[in-house]
N, C-alpha and C positions, 0 to 999 in steps of 0.2 A: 504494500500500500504506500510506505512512504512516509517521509517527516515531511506534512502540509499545513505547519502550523500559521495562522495568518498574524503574523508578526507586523507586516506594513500595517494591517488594519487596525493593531494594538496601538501602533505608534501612533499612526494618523489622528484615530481616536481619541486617544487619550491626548494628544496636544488643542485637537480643535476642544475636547470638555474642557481641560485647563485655560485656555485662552476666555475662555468663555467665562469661570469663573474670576479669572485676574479683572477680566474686564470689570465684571460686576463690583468687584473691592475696588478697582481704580477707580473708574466713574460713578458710585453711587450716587451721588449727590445730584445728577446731572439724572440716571436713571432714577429715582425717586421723584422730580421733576418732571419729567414727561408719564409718567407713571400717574401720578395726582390728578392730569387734568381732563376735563369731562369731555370737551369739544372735539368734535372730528374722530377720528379714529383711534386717538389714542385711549379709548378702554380696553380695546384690544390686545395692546402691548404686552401687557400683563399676561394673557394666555397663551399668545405666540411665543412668547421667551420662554414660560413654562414650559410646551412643546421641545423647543429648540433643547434647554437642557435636559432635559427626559431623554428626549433622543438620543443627543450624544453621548451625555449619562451612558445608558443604558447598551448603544453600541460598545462604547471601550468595555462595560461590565461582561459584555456577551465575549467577546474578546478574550479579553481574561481568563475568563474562566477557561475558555475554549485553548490556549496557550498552554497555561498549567493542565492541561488534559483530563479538565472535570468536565463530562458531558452528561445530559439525561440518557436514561436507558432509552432502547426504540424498541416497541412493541409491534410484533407481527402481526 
């Protein structure tokens, strides 16, 4: 079968989560701000960035696991 660990998608991953979180501690002050206000679109913001880090989140986690060679069983 072969060593097909997805190591690119670990790294990938896990730097776009990271970025994502630095940004959040860099800019809060500014994200907080567009966050608060009611007009136009942005109530939104708040559940597409939820998404976004879910996402990513959750990609590098599936990653992970899947690197260190923890998988679900697969049932026939």
């Amino acid at each position: 079968m072969g060593n097909n660990k997805p190591y690119a998608g670990l790294i990938i991953s896990g730097l776009i989560s990271g970025a994502l979180y630095l940004a959040l501690f860099l800019f809060h002050h500014e994200i907080m701000a567009a966050f608060t206000r009611t007009d136009g679109w942005y109530p939104a913001l708040p559940v597409i960035t939820a998404f976004m880090f879910s996402f990513s989140h959750g990609a590098f986690t599936g990653y992970f696991w899947e690197v260190l060679g923890i998988t679900a069983r697969r049932r026939d």
